[in-house]
N, C-alpha and C positions, 0 to 999 in steps of 0.2 A: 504494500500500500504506500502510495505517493502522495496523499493527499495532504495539503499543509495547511494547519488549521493556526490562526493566532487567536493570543489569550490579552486580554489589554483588563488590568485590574489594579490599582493602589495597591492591594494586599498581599504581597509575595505568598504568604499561605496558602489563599485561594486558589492562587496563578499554581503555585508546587504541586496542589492537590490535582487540579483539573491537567496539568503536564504530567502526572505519572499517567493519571487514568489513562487517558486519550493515548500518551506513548505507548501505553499495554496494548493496548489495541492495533498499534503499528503506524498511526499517527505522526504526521513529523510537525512538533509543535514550536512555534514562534512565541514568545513572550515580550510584554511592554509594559510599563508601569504605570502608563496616563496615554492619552490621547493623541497627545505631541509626538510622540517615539513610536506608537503604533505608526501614525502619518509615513516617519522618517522609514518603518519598516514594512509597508507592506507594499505589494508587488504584483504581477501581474497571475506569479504562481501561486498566489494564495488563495485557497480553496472556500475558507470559512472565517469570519471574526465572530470570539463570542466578547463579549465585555461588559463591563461596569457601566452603570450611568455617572453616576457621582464620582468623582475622580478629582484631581487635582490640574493646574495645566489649560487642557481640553478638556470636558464632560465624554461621552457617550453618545449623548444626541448629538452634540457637535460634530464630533470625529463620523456618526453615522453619516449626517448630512454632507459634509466633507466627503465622502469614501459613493456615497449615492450620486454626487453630483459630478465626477471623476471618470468622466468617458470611459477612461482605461481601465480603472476600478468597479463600476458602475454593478456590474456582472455579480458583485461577489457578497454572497449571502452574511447577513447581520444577526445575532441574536444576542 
């Protein structure tokens, strides 16, 4: 499995927890701290973001709006 999913959360715990799960499963997981750093990391090959609303930075709804409005990005499923 090649699918690459990012994880965008303030709380390193959450992020650790949902990056083992998802790696068990074969997963290749991306990780970000806020909003800002998801932006700077996600790409054409990224398959899924899941994230936080409330964050530091950029919110959630921002970074969504930003990532939906993204020609290139546009494609790529939010939860």
């Amino acid at each position: 499995m090649n699918e690459k999913i990012m994880v965008v959360d303030d709380d390193q715990d959450i992020r650790e927890v949902i990056q083992v799960l998802l790696s068990s499963e074969g997963y290749n997981v991306i990780e970000a701290s806020n909003g800002k750093e998801a932006l700077e990391l996600v790409d054409d090959d990224t398959d899924l973001i899941i994230l936080d609303v409330m964050m530091p930075e950029m919110n959630g709804l921002e970074l969504t709006a930003k990532v939906k409005t993204d020609i290139e990005y546009s494609h790529i499923p939010v939860i």
